[in-house]
DSSP file (Angstrom, degrees, kcal/mol; ACC not computed):
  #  RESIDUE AA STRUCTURE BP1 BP2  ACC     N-H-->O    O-->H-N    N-H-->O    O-->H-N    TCO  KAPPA ALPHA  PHI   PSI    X-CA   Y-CA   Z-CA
    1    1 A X              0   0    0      0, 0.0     6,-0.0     0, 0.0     0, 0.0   0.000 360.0 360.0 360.0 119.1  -29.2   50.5  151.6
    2    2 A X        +     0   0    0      1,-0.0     2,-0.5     4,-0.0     3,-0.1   0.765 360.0  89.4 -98.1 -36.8  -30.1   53.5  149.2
    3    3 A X  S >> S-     0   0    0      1,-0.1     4,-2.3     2,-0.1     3,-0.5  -0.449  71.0-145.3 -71.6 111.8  -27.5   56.0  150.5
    4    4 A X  H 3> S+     0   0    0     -2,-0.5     4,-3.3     1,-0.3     5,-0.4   0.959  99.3  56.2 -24.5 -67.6  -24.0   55.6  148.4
    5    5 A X  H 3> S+     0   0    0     88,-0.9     4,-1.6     1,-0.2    -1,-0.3   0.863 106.0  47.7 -50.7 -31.5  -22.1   56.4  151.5
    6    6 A X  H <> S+     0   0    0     -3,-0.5     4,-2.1     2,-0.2     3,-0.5   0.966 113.1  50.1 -38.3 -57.8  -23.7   53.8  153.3
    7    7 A X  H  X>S+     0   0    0     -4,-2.3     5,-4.5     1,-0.3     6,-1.3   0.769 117.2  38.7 -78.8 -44.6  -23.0   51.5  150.6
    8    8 A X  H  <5S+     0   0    0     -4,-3.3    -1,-0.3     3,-0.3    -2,-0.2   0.770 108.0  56.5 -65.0 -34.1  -19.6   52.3  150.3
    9    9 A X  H  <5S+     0   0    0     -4,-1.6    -2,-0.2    -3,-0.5    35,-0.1   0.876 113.0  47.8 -51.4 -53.5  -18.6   52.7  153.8
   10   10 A X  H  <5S-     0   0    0     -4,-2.1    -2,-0.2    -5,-0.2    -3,-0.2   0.575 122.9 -99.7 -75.4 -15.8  -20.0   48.9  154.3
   11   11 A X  T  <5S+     0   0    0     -4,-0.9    -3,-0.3    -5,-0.1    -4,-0.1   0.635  87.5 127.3 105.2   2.5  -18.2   47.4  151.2
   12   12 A X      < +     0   0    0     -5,-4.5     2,-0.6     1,-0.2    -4,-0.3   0.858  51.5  66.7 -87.3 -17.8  -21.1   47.5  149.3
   13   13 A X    >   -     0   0    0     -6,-1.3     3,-2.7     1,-0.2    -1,-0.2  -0.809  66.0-159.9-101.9  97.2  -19.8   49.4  146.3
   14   14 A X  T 3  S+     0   0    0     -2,-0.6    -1,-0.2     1,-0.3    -2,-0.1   0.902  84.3  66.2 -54.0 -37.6  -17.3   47.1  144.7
   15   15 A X  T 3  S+     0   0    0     -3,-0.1    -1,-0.3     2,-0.1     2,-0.2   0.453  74.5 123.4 -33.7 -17.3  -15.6   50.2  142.8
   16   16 A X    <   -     0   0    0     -3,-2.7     2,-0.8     1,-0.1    -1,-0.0  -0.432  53.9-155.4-103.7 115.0  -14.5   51.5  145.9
   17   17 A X  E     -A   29   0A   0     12,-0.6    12,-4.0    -2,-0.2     2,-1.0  -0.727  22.7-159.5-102.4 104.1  -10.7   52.0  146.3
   18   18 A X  E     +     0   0A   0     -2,-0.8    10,-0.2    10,-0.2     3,-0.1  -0.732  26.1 180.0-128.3 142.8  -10.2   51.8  150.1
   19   19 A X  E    S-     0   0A   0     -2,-1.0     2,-0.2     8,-0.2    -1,-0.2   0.878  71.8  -2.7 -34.5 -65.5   -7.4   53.2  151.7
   20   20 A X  E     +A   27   0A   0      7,-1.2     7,-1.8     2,-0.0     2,-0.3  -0.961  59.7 179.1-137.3 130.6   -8.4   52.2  155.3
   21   21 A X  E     +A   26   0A   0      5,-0.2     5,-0.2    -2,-0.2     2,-0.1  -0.727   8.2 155.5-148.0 107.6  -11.1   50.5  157.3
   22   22 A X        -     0   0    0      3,-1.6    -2,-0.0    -2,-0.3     0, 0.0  -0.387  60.1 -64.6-109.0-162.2  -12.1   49.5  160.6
   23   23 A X  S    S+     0   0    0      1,-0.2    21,-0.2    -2,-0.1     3,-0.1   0.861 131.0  28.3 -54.0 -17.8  -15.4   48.7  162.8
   24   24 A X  S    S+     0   0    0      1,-0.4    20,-3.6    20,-0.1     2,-0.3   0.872 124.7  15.0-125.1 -31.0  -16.9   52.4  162.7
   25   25 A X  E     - B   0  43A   0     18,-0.3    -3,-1.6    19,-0.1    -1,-0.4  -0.999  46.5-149.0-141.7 158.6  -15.4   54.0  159.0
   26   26 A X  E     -AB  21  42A   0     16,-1.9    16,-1.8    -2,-0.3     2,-0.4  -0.985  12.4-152.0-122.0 148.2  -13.8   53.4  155.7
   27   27 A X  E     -AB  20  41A   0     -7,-1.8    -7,-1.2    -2,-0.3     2,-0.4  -0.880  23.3-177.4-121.9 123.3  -11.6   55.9  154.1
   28   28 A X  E     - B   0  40A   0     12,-1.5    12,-0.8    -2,-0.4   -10,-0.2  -0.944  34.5-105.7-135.8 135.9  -11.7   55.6  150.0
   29   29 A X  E     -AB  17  39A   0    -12,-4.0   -12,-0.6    -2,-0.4    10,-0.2  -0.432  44.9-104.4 -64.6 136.4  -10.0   57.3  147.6
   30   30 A X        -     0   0    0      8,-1.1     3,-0.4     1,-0.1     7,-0.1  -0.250  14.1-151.7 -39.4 129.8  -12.2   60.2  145.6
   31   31 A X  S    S+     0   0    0      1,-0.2    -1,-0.1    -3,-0.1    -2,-0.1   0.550 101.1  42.6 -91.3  17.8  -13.2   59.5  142.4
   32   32 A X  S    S-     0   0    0      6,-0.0    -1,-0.2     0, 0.0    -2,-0.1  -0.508  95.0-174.9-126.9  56.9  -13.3   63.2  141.3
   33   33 A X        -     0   0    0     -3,-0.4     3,-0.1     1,-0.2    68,-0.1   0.056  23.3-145.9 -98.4-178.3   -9.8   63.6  143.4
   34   34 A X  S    S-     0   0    0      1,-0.6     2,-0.3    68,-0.0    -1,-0.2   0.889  81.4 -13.9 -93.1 -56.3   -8.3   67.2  143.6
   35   35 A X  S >  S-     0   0    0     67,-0.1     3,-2.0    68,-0.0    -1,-0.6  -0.983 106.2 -57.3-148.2 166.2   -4.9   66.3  143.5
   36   36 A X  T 3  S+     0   0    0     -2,-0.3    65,-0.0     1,-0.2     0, 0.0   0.022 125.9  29.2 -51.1 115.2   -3.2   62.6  143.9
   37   37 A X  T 3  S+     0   0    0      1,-0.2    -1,-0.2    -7,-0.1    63,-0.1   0.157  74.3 168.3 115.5 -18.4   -4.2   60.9  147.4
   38   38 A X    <   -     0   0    0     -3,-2.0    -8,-1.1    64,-0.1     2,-0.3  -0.008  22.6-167.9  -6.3 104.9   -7.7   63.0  147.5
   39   39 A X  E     -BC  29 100A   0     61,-2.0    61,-1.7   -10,-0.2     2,-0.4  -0.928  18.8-160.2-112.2 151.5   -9.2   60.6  150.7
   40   40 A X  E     -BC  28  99A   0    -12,-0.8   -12,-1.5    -2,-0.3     2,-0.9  -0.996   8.5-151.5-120.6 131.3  -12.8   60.6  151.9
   41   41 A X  E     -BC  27  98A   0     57,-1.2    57,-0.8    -2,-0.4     2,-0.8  -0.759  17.2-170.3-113.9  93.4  -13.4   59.3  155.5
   42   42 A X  E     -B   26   0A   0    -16,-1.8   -16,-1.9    -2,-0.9    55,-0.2  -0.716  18.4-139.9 -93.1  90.9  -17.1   57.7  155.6
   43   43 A X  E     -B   25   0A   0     -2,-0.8   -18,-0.3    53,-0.5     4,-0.2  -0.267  21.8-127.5 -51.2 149.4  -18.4   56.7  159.1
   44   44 A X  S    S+     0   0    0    -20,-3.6   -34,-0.2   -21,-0.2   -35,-0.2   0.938  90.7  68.4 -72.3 -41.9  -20.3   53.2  158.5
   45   45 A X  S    S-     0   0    0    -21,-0.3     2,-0.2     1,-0.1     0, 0.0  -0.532 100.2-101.9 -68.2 150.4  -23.7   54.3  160.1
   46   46 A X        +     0   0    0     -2,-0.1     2,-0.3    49,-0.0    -1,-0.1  -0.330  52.2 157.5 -72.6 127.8  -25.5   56.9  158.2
   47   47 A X        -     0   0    0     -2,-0.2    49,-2.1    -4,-0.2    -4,-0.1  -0.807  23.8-164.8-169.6 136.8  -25.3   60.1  159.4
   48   48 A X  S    S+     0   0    0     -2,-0.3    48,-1.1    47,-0.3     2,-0.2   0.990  74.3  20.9 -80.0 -83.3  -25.8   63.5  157.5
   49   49 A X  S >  S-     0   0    0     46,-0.1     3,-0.9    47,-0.1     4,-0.1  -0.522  73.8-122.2-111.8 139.2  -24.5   66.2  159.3
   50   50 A X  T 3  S+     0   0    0      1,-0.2     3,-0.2     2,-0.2     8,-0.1   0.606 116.5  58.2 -33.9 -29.9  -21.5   66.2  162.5
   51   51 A X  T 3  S+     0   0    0      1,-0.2    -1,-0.2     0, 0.0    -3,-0.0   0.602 102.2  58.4 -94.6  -5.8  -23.6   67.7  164.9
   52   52 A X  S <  S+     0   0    0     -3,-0.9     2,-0.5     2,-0.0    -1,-0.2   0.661  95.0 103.0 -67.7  -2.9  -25.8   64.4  164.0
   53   53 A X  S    S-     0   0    0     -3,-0.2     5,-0.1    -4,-0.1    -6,-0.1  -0.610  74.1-118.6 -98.1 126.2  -22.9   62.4  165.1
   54   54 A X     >  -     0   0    0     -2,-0.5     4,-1.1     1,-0.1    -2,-0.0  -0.298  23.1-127.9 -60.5 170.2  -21.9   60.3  168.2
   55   55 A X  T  4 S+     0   0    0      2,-0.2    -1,-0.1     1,-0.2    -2,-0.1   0.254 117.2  53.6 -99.6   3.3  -19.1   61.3  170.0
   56   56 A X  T >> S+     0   0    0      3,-0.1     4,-1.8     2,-0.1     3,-1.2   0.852 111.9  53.0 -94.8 -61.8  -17.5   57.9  170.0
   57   57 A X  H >> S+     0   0    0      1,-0.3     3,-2.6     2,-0.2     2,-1.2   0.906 115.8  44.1 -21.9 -92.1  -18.1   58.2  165.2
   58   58 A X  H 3< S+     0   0    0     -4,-1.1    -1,-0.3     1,-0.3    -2,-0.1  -0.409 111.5  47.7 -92.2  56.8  -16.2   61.8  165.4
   59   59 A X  H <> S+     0   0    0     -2,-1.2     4,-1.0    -3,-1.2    -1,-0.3  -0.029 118.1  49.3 -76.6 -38.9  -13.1   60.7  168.0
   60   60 A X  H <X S+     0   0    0     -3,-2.6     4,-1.0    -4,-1.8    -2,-0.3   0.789 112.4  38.7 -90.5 -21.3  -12.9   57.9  165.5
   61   61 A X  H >X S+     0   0    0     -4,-1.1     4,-3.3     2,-0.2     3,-2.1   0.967 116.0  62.9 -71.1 -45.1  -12.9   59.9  161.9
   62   62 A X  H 3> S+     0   0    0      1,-0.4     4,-2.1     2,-0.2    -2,-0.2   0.739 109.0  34.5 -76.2  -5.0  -10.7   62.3  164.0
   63   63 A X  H 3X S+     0   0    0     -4,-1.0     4,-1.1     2,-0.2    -1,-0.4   0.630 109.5  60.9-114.2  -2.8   -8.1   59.8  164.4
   64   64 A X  H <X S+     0   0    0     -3,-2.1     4,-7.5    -4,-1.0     5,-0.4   0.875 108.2  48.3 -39.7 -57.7   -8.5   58.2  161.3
   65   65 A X  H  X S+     0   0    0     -4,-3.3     4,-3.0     1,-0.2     5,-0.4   0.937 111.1  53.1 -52.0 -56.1   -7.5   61.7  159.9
   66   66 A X  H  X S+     0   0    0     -4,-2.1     4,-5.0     1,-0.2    -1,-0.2   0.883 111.1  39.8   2.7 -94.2   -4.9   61.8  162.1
   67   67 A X  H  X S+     0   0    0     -4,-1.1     4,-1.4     1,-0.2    -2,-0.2   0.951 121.8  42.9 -52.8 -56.8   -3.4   58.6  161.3
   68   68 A X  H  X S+     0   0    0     -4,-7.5     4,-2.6     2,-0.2     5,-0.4   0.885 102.2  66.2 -79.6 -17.2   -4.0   59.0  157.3
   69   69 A X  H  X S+     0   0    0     -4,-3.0     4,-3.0    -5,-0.4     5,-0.4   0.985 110.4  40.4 -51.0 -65.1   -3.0   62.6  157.1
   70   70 A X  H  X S+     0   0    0     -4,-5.0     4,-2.1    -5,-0.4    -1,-0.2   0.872 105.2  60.7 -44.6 -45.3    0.3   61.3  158.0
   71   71 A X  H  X S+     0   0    0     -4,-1.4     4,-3.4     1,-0.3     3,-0.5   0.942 108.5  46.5 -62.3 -70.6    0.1   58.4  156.0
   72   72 A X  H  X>S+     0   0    0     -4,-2.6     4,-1.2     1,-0.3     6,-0.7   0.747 103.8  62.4 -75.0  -8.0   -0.2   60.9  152.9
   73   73 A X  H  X5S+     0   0    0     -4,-3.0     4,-1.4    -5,-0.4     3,-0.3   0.952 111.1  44.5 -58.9 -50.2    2.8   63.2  154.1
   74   74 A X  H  <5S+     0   0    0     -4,-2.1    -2,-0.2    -3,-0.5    -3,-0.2   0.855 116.9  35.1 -70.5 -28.0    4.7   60.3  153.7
   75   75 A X  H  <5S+     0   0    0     -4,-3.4    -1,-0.2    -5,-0.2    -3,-0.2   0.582 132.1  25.7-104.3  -2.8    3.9   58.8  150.7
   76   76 A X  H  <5S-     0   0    0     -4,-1.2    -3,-0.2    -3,-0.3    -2,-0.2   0.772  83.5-144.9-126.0 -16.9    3.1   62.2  148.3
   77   77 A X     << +     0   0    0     -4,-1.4    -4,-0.1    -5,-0.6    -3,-0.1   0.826  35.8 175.8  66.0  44.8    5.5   64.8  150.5
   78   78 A X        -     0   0    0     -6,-0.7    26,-0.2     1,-0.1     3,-0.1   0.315  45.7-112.0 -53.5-138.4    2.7   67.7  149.7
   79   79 A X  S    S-     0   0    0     24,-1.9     2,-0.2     1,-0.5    -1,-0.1  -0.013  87.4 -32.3-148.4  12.5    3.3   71.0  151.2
   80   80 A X        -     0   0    0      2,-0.0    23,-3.4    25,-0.0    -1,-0.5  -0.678  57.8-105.5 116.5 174.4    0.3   70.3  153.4
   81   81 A X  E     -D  102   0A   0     21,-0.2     2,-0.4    -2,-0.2    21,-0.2  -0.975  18.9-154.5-136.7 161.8   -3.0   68.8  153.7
   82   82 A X  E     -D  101   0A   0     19,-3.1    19,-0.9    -2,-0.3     2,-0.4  -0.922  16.4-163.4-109.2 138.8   -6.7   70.8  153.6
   83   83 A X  E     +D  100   0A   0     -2,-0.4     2,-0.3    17,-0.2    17,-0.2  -0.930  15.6 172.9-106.9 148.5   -9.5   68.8  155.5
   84   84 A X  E     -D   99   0A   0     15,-1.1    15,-6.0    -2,-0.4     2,-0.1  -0.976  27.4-167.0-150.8 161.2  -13.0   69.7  154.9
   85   85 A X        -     0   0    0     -2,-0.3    13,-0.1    13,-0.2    11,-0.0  -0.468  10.3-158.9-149.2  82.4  -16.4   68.8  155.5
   86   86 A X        +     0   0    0     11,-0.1    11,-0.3    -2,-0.1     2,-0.3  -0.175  23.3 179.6 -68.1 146.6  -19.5   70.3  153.6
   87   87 A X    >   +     0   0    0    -38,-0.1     3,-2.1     4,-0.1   -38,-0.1  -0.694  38.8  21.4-120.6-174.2  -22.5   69.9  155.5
   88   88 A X  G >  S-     0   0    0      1,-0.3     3,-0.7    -2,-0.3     6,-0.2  -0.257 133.5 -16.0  80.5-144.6  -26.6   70.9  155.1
   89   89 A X  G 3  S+     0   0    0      1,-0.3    -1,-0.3     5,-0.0    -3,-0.0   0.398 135.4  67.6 -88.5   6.3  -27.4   71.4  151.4
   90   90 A X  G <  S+     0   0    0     -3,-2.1     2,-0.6     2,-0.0    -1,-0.3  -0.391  73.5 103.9-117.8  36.8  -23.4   71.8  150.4
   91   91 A X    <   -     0   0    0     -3,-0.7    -4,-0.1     1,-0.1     5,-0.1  -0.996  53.9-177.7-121.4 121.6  -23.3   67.8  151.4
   92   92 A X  S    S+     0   0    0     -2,-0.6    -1,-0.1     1,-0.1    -5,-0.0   0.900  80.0  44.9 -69.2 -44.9  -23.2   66.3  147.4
   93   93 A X  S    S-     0   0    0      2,-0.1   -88,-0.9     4,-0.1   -89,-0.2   0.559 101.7-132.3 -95.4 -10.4  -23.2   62.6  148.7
   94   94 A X  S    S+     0   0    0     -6,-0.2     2,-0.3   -91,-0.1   -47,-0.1   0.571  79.6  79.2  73.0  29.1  -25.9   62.8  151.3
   95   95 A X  S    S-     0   0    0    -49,-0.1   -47,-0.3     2,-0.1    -2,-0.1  -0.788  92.6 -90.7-156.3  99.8  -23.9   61.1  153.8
   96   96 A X        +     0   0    0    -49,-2.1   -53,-0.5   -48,-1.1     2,-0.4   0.152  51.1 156.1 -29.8 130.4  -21.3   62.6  155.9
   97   97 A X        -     0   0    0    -11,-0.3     2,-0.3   -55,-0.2   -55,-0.2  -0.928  30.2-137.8-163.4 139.9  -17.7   62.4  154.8
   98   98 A X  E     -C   41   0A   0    -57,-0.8   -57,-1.2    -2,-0.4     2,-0.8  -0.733  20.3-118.6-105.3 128.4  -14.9   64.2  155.6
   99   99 A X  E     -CD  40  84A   0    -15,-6.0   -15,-1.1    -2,-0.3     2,-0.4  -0.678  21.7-179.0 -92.3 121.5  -12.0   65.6  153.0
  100  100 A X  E     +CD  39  83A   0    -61,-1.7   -61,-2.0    -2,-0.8     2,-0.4  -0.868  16.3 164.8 -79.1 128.5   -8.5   64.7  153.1
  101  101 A X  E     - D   0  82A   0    -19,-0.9   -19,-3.1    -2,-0.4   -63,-0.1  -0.820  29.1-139.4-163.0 118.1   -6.6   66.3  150.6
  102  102 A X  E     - D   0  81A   0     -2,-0.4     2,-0.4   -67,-0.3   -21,-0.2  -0.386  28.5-142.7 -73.0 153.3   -2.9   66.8  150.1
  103  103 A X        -     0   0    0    -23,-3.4   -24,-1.9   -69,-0.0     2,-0.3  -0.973  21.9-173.8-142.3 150.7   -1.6   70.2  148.8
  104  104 A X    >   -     0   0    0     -2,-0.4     3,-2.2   -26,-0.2     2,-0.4  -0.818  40.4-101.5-121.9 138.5    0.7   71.7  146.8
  105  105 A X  T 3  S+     0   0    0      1,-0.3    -1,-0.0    -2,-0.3   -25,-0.0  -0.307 104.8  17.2 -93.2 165.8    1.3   75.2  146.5
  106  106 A X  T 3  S+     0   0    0     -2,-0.4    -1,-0.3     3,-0.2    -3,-0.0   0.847  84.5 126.4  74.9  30.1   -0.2   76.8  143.3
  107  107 A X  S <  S-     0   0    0     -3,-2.2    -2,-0.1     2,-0.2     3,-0.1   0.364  76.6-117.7 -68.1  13.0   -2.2   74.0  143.0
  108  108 A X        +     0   0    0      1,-0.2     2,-0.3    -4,-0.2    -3,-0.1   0.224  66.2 134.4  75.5 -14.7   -5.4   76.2  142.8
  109  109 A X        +     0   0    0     -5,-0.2     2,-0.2     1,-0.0    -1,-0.2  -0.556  34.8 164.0 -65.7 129.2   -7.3   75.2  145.7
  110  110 A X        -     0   0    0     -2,-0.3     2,-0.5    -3,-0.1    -1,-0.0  -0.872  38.9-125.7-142.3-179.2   -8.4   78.2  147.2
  111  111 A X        -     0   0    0     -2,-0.2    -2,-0.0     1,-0.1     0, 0.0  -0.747  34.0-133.2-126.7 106.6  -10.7   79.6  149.5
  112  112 A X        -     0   0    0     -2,-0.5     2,-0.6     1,-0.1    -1,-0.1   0.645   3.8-126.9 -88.4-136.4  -12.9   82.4  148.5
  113  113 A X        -     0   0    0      1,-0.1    -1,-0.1     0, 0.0     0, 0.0  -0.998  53.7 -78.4-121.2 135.5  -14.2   85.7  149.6
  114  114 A X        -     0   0    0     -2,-0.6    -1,-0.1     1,-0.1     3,-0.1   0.295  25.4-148.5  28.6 122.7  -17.8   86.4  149.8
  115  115 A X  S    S+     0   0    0     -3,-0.1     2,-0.2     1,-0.0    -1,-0.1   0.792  95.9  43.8 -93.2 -37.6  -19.6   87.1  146.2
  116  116 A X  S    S-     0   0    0      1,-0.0     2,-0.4     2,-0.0    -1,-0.0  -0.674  95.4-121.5-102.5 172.8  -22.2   89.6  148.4
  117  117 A X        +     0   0    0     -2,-0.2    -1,-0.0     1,-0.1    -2,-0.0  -0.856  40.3 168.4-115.0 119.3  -20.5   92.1  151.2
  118  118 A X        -     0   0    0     -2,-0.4    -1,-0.1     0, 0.0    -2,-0.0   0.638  36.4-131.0-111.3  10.9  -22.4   91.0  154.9
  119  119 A X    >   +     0   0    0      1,-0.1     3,-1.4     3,-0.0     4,-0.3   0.659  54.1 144.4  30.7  40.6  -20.3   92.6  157.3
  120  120 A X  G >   +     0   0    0      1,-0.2     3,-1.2     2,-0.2     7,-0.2   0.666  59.4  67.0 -49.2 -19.5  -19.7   90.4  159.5
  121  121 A X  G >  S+     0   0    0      1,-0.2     3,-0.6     2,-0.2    -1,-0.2   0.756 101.9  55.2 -80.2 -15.0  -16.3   91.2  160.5
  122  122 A X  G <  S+     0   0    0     -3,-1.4     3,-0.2     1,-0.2    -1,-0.2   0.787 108.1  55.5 -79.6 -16.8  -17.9   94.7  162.2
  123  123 A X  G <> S+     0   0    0     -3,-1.2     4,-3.2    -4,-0.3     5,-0.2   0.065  71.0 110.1-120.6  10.2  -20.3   92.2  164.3
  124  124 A X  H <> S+     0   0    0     -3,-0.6     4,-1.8     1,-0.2    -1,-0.2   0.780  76.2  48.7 -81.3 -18.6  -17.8   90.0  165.9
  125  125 A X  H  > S+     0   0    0     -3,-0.2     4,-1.3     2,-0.2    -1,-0.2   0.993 115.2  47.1 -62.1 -71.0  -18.3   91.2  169.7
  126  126 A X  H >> S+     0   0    0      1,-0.2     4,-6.0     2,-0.2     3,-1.3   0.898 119.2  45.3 -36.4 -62.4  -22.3   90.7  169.2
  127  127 A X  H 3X S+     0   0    0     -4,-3.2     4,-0.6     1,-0.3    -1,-0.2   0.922 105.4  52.3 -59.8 -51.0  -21.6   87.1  167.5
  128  128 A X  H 3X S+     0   0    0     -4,-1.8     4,-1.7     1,-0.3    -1,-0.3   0.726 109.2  52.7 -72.0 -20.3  -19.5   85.9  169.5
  129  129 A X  H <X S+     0   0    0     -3,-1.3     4,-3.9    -4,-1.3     5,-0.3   0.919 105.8  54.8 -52.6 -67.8  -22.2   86.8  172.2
  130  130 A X  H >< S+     0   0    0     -4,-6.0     3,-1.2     2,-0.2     4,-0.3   0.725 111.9  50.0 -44.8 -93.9  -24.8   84.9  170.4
  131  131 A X  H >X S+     0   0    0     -4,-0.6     3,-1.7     1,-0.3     4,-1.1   0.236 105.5  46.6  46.0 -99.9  -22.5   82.2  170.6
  132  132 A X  H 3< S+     0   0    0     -4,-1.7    -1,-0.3     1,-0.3     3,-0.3   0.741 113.6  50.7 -79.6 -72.7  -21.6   82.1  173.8
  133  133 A X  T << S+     0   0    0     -4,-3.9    -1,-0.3    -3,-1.2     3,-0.3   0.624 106.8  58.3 -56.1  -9.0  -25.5   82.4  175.1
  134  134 A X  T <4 S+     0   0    0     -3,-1.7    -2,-0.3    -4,-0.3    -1,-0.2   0.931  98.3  57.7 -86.9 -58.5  -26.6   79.6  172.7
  135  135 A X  S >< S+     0   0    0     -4,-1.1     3,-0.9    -3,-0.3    -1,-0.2   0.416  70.8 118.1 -71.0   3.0  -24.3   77.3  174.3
  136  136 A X  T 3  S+     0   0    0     -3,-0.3     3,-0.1     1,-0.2    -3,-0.0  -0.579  86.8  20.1 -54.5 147.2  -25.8   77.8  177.7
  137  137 A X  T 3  S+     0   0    0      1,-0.2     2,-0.2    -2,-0.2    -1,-0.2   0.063  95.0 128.9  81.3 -23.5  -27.1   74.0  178.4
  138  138 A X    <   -     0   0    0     -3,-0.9     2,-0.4    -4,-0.2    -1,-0.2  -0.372  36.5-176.0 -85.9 121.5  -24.9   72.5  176.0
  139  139 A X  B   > -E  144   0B   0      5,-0.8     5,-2.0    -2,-0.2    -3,-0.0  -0.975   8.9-178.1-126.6 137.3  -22.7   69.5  177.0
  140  140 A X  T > 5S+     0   0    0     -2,-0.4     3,-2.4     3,-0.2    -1,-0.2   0.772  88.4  55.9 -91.6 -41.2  -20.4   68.4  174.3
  141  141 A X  T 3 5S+     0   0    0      1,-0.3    -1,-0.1     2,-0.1   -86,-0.1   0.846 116.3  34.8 -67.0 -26.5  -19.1   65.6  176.6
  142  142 A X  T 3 5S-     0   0    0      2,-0.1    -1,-0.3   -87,-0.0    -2,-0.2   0.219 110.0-121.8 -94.2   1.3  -23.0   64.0  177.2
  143  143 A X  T < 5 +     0   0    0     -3,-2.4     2,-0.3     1,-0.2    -3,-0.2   0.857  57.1 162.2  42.6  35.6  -23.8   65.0  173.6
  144  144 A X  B   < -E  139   0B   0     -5,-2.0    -5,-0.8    -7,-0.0     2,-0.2  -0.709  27.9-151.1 -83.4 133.9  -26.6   67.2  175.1
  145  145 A X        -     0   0    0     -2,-0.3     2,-0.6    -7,-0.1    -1,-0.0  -0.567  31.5-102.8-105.2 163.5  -28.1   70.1  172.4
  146  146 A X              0   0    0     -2,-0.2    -9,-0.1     1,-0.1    -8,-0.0  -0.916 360.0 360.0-100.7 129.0  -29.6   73.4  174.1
  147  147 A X              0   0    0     -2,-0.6    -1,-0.1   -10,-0.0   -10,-0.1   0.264 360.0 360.0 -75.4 360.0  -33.5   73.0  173.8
């Protein structure tokens, strides 16, 4: 197995502090974390990206998150929690995983604006067109993509 996440997902990485695990992911604490309880939720089969993912994988991270989002209400009492999930060339680890991360306010996680201006916000009728025609074909329930 060359991919970390793999290797970690499976147990492979002894270093690996995990939270949670069943047949299809394990959930490991970060080792870079943002603030205390920082989780990452690592399907065991390799897979990059979400829209790579069966649909049986993402019902099961989404009820992992579930279940451990609570988990970390209870035990750090944040003020909320942020989930993310970078994908494409903003994925670090090469391996999907999804971020749990409790929050506090003023703790400095933010979210930012734009560095160049694209004007999207003028274009939202049009996109939401594109959209909308792209997803002719598309079944989310058969995991079917539009050709």
């Amino acid at each position: 197995m060359d991919c970390l996440g793999c290797r970690i997902a499976n147990g492979l990485e002894p270093d690996a502090n995990v939270v949670y695990e069943n047949e299809t992911l394990a959930c490991v604490l970060d080792i870079a974390p943002f603030n205390e309880g920082h989780l990452l939720l690592l399907p065991k089969r390799h897979v990059l990206d979400l829209e790579d993912m069966d649909a049986g994988t993402a019902h099961a991270i989404m009820d992992a998150a579930r279940l451990l989002s609570a988990l970390l209400k209870r035990t750090f009492r944040p003020d909320g929690i942020t989930m993310c999930q970078n994908g494409g060339r903003f994925n670090d680890l090469g391996h999907y995983h999804l971020h749990l991360i409790p929050r506090y306010e003023g703790d400095g996680f933010s979210w930012s604006e734009p560095l160049r201006p694209h004007g999207a916000e003028r274009r939202l009728a049009a996109t939401k067109a594109k959209l909308a025609a792209a997803l002719d074909g598309h079944s989310p329930e058969t995991d079917e993509r539009p050709r």
